[in-house]
C-alpha positions in Angstrom: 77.9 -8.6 54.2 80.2 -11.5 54.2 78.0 -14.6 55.7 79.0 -18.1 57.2 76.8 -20.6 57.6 76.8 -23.9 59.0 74.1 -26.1 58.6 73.8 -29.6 59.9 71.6 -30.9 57.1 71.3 -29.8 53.7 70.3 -31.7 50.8 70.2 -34.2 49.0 67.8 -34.8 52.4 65.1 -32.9 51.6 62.6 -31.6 54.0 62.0 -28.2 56.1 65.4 -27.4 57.2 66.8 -27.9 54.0 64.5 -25.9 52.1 64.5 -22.9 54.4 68.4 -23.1 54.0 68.0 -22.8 50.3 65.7 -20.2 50.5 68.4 -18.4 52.8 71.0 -18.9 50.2 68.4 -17.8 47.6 68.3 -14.8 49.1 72.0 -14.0 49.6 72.3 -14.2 46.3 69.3 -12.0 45.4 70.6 -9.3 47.7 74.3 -9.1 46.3 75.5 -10.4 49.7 78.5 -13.2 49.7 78.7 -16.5 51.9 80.2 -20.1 52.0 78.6 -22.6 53.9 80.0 -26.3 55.7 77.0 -28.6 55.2 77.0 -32.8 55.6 79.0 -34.6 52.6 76.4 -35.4 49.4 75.3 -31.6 49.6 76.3 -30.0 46.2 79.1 -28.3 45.7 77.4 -24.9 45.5 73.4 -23.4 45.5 72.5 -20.9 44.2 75.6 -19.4 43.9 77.1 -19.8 46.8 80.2 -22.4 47.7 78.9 -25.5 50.0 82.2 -27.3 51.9 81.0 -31.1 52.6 81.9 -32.4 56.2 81.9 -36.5 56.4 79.5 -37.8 58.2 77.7 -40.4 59.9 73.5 -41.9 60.5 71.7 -41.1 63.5 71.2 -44.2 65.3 67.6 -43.8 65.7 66.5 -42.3 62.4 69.2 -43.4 59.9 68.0 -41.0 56.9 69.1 -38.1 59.4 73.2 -37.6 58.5 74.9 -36.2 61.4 78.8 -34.2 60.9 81.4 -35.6 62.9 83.5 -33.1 64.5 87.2 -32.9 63.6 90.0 -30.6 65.3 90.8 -28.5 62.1 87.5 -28.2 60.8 86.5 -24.7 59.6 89.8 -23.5 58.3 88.1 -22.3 54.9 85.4 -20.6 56.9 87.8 -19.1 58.5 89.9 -18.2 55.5 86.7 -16.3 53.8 86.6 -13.8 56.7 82.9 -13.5 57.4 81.0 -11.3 59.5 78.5 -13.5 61.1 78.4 -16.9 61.3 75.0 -18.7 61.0 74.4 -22.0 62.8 71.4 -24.1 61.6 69.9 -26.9 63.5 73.5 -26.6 65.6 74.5 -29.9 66.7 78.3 -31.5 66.4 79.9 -29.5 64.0 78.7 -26.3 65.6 80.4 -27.1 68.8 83.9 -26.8 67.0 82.8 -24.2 64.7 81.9 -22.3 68.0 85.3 -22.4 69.2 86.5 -21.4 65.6 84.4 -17.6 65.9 84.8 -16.8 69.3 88.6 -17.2 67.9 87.6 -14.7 65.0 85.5 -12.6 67.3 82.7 -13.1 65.1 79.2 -13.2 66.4 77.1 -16.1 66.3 73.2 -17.1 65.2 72.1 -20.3 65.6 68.2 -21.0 64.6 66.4 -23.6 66.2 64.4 -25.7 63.7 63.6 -29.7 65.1 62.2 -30.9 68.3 64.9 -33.5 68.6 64.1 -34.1 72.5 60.7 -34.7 71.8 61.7 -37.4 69.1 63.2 -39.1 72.0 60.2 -39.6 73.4 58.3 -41.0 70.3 61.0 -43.1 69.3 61.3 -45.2 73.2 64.3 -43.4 74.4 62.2 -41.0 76.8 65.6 -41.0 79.3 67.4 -39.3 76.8 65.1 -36.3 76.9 66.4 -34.2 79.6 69.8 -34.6 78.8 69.4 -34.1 74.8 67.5 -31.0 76.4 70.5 -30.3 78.8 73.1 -30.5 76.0 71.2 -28.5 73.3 70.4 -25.4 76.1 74.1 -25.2 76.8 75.1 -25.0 72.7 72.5 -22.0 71.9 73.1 -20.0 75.2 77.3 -19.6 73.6 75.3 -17.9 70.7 74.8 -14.1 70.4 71.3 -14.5 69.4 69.1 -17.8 69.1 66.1 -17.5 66.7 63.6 -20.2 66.2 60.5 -20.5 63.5 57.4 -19.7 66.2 56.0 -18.2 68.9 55.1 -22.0 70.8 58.5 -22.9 70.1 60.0 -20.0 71.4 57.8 -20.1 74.5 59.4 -23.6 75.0 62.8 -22.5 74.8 62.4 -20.0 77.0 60.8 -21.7 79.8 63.3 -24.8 79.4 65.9 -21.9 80.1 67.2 -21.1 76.3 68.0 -17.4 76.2 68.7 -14.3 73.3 65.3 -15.4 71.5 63.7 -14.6 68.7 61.7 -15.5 66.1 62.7 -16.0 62.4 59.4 -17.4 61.0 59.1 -19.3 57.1 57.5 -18.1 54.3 55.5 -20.0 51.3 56.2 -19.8 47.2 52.7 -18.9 46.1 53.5 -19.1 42.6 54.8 -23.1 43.4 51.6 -23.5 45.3 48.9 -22.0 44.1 45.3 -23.7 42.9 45.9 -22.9 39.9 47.9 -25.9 39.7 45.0 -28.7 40.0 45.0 -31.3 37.6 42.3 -33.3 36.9 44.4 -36.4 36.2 46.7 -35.9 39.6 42.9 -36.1 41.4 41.9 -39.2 39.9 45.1 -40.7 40.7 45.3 -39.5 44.7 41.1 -40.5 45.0 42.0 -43.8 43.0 39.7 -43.5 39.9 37.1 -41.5 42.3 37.5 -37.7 41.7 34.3 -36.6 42.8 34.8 -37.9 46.3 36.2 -35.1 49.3 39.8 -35.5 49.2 42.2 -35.5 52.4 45.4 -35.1 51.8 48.9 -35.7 54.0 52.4 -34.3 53.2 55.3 -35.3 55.3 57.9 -37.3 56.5 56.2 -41.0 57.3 58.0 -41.7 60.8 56.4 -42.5 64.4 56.7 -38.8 65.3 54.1 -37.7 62.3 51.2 -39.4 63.7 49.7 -40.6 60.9 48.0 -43.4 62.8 45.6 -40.9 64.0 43.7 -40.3 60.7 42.9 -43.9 60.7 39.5 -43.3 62.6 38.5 -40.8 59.9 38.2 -42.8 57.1 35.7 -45.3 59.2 34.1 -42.1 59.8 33.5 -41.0 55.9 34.1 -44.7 54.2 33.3 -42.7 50.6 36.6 -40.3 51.3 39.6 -40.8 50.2 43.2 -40.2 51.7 46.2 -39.4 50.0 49.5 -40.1 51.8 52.0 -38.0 50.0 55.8 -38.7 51.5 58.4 -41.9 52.5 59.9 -43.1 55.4 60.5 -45.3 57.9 56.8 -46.0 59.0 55.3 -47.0 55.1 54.9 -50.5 55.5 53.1 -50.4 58.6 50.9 -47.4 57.7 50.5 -49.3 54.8 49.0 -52.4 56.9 47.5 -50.1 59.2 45.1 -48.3 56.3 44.7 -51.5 54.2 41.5 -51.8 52.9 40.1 -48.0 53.2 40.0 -45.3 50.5 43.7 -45.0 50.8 46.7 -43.8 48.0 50.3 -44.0 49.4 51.4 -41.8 46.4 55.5 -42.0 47.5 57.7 -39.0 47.7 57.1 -36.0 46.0 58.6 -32.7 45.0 58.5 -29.3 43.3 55.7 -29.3 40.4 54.8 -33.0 41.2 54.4 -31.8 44.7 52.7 -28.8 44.0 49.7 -30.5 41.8 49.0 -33.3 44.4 48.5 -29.9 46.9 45.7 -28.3 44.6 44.4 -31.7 43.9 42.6 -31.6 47.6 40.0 -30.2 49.3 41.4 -31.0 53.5 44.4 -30.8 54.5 45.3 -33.0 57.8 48.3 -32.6 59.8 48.8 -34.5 63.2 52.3 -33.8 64.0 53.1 -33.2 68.1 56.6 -32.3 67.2 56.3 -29.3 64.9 58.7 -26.1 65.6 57.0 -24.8 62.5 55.8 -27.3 59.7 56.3 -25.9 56.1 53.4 -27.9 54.6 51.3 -26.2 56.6 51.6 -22.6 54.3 51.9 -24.7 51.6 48.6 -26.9 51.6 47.1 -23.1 52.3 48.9 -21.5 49.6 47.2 -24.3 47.3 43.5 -23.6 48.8 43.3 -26.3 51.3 41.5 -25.6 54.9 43.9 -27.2 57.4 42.9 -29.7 60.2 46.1 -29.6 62.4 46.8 -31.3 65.8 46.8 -28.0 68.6 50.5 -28.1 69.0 53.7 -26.7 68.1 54.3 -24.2 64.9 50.6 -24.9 63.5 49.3 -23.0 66.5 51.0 -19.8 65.1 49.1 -20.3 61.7 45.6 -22.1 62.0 42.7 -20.3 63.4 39.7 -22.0 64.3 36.7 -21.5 61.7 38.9 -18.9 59.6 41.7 -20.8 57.5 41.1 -24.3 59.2 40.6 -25.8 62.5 43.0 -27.2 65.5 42.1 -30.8 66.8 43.6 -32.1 70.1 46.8 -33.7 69.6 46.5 -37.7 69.2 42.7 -37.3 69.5 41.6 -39.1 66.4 37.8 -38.3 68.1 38.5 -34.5 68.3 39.8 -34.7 64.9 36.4 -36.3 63.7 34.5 -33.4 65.6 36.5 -30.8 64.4 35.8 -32.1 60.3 32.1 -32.4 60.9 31.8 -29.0 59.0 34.3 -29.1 57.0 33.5 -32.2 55.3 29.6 -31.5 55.3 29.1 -28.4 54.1 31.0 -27.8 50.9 30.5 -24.0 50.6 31.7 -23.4 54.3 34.9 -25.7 53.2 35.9 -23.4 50.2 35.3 -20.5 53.1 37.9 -21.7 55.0 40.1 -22.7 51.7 39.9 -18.8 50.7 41.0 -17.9 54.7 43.7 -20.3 54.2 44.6 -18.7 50.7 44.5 -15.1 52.0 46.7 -15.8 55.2 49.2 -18.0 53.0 49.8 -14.6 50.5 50.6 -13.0 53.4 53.6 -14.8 54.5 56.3 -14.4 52.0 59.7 -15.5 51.8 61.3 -12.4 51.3 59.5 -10.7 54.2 60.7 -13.7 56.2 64.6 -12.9 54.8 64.3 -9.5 55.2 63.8 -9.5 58.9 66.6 -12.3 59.3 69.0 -10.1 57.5 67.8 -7.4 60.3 69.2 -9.3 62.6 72.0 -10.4 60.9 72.9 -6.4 60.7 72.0 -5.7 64.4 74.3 -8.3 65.4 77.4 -7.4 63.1 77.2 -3.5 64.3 76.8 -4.5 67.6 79.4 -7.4 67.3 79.0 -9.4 70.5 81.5 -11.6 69.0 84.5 -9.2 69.1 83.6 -7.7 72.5 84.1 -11.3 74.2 87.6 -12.3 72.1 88.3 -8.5 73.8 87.3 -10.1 77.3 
């Protein structure tokens, strides 16, 4: 199968889009399958194989890290030249609004697969009149695809009562040989408990903006004054999280990655998670894969993969108090806390990458027999 792919962010910008895209490409490769893929400018010129065309691009005004492609009238002309079957859109935004145009021309059918809750960043970010129509525009884009897949069953639900049609779900997996308990260190523990390695551990991985809610584990550590908290992650918000936990228990440990990442997982014992805004959130399987219950606010993708009292536990969302209710057991009991950590390591073995592929691919093959693509250029 000859694939296209177009993905509004890939790396150097590392975070969940960007590694399920590798994985993706990954997987091409592993299956004997070709594909070329148009990706922001800075992305390498090829992974894992396969050929990555950079588009210039510009910052998002609100959250500068975030490149966005700016659209040009002959963009696509060596996707089109490689003759694919399907044509993948990820995170579709600008550049898949030409690139549209560009395979209806081919009569090739389109996936796009919905991965960030950009109208609820609105919100969080103090442009809440924005929402609707950042809602309005992105509801038009995935209703020209063939078939719209997004990462869970809450997100989907959400699409499809804002009017978003052709779903289904493409989930993520977890690389339980990166993150695995195996990999605790006893010197990556003293560091993240600051010289106090016998004292529980929490941990956070993530992005550190206003949408991640990290204020809200503030409470907790006036709550258990002997824990300690380890931030793990950079952005915008640092300096005044920074301020905001100065003088508790508190290691903002910076940005981390691969086996760096993967030992400051297995050095915890809770993992907490207060993101509103999650279509999915990766470090979710991946603080399970590493044998960590997970304390995760009741909302979005977490829904799909926390149950209460069997891997973790579900806190309302912003509710530092329910979040303090909900670790009560967790942090007392120490046996019923490596309970939950096995729950959280059986269900995390479960979900694999390839599985996850696999059924994409599915639907990759569904789509070229049935060619939706070709019928419309016909019409």
């Amino acid at each position: 199968m000859r694939i296209g792919i177009v993905s509004e962010t890939f790396l150097p910008k590392w975070d969940g889009v960007a590694n399920t895209v590798c994985r993706l490409l990954e997987h091409i490769q592993e299956r004997g399958h070709e594909a070329v893929m148009m990706a922001p400018e800075g992305a390498p010129p090829q992974y894992a194989g396969v050929p990555i065309i950079g588009q210039p691009r510009f910052s998002c005004p609100f959250y500068p890290p975030l490149k966005i492609v700016q659209p040009r009238v002959n963009m696509g002309l060596e996707l089109e030249s490689f003759e694919p079957d399907i044509i993948h859109m990820v995170n579709p935004a600008f550049m898949s609004m030409v690139m549209l145009r560009r395979a209806r021309s081919m009569g090739v059918p389109v996936l796009m697969s919905y991965h960030t809750d950009i109208p609820g960043y609105m919100e969080k970010y103090g442009m809440a009149l924005l929402t609707e129509p950042v809602w309005q525009f992105f509801r038009w884009l995935h209703n020209e695809a063939d078939l719209n897949v997004c990462p869970s069953q809450t997100c989907l639900d959400e699409l499809a009562e804002r009017g978003f049609e052709r779903l289904n779900i493409w989930g993520r997996g977890v690389d339980t040989t990166l993150y695995n308990p195996a990999k605790r260190s006893t010197a990556v523990r003293a560091e993240l408990t600051g010289g106090c390695p016998h004292a529980p551990l929490l941990v956070y991985v993530g992005r550190l903006a206003v949408e991640k809610r990290v204020d809200v584990i503030r409470p907790v550590l006036d709550q258990w004054p002997d824990a300690r908290l380890a931030i793990i992650g950079d952005g915008p918000e640092r300096a005044n999280l920074e301020k905001l936990f100065a003088g508790t228990n508190t290691v903002f440990a910076g940005y981390r990655k691969g086996e760096d990442l993967a030992r400051a997982y297995a050095a915890g014992d809770v993992f907490v998670f207060p993101g509103e805004n999650e279509t999915f959130g990766n470090v979710v399987l991946e603080a399970q894969a590493s044998g960590m219950p997970v304390l995760a606010a009741r909302a979005g993708g977490p829904i799909d993969h926390v149950f209460d009292g069997r891997n973790g536990f579900l806190f309302e969302p912003g509710n530092s108090t329910d979040l303090i209710h909900k670790l009560h057991p967790v942090m007392g009991d120490v046996s019923y806390r490596r309970h939950l950590a096995e729950g959280a390591l059986a269900y995390a073995r479960s979900q694999t990458w390839t599985m996850i592929m696999d059924s994409l691919f599915e639907k990759y093959e569904w789509l070229v027999a049935e060619n939706p693509g070709r019928l419309r250029k016909a019409g």
